[in-house]
Every structure is written in C-alpha cells, then in structure tokens.
N, C-alpha and C positions, 0 to 999 in steps of 0.2 A: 544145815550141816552144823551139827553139835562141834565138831571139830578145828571149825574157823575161830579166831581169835580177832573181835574187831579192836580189844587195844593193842595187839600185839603191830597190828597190820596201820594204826596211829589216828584212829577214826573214832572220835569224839561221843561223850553221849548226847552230847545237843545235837549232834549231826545225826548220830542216828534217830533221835526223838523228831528232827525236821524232817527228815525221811521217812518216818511213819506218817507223819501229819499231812505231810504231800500228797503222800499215796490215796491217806482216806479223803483226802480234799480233789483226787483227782477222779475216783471213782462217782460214774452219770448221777447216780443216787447216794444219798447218805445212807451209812450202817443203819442209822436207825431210821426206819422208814419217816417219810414227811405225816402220812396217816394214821399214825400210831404217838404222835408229836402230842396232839388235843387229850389224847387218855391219858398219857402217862404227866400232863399238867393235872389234870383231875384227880385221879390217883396221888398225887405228891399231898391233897388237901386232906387226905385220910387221915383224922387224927390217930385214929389206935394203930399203933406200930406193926403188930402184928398181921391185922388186916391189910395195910397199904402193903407190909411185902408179899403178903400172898397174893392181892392185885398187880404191884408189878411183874411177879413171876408170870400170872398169870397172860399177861401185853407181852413177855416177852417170849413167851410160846407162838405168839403170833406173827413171830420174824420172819421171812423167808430161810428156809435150813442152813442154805449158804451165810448168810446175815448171822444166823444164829451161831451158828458155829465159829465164823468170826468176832464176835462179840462176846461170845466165852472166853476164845482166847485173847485177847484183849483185854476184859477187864480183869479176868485170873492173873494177866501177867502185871496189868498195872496194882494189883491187889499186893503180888509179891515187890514191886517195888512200895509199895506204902508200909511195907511190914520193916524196911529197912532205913524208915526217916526218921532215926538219930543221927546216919551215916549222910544219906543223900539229903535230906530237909526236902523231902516231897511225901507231906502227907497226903491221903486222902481227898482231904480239902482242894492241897493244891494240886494233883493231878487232874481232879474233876474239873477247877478251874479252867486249866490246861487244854482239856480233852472233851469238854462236853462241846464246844462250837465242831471241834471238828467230827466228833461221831451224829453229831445231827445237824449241820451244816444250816445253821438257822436263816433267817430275811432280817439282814440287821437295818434293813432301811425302813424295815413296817414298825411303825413307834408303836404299838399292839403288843408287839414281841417285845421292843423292849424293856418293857413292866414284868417281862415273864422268865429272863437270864436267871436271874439268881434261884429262881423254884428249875429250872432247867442242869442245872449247876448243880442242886443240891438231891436230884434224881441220879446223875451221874455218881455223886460221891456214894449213895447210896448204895447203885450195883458195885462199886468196890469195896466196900467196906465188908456188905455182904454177899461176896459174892459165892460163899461155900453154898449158903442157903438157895441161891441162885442156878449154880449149875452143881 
C-alpha cells in the first residue's frame, strides 16, 4: 500500500532493512537458489565484462518465476537506493555487502566458502549496479 507512511507511523530504516533481512532469512531456501551458487562463482571469473553479464543474465533466467520475480524486485529496489548514496551512504558496494549473505544464505562454517565471500559479494554488487540490463 503506496499510501502507508512508515516514517509517519515512527518506524526506522534499520528496522525496516532488519525486516527484510528476516524475511529472506526465514524463507526454507535462499532467493538465490543453493545450485545455481557454483555457476554464478564461475561466471564472476569471466574476464570480458560484457560476456560475464550476458552469463549472469543468462543463471538468472534460471530461477524459479517466483524467485525471479522477487529478485527483480529487490535488486531494482536496492539499485534505487544506491542511486541516492550522497544522501544515505549505501553504495552499491555496501548494500551488496549487506545483502549478498542474506539473498544466498551461504555455509559460513565450510572454510571452502569462505575463500569465496568477497567474489559472492561482488556478484551481488553486480546485479545492482546493473540491474536495467538485468531486468
């Protein structure tokens, strides 16, 4: 409802951002599927620019619709907050920071994975950045 005011009503942006992060932390599977985790590390190693984002367009045609669709709207919306970090100081950077554990909800106890955060992180900042070309 367009019409709600959540500063009006005295509800924080950290609260609403923990609130999002809850949500996708509470749903059985992460947004971005566990199997789709290994290609889109592969794909981050594509040198030429243009090829890596036509390969991750390409992984993320591969979401479930629902996934999809939530993941559009998600990264469109964190895209319009990163167009506003003079104001808020959440670039790209740091949202992806933010936001890549909980949209793919990693195994932080496999020392495997974690040699692989920061290429994980920097796939995130990726579909925000581009994310016109994306969706």
């Amino acid at each position: 409802d367009h019409n709600i005011s959540l500063e009006a009503m005295g509800v924080t942006v950290n609260a609403v951002a923990g609130a999002l992060k809850a949500f996708f932390a509470d749903l059985p599977d992460p947004l971005i599927p566990y199997c789709l985790h290994q290609e889109l590390l592969e794909t981050s190693k594509i040198l030429d620019k243009t090829e890596r984002l036509h390969e991750l367009k390409e992984i993320v045609k591969k979401f479930h619709p629902v996934n999809y669709d939530v993941f559009k709207y998600i990264i469109s919306h964190l895209n319009r907050v990163s167009q506003q970090y003079k104001t808020n100081f959440m670039t790209a950077d740091n949202l992806s920071i933010c936001f890549w554990p909980t949209l793919m909800r990693p195994d932080f106890e496999n020392r495997e994975f974690l040699s692989t955060t920061k290429i994980h992180q920097s796939v995130i900042e990726t579909f925000i950045q581009q994310c016109q070309f994306f969706f």
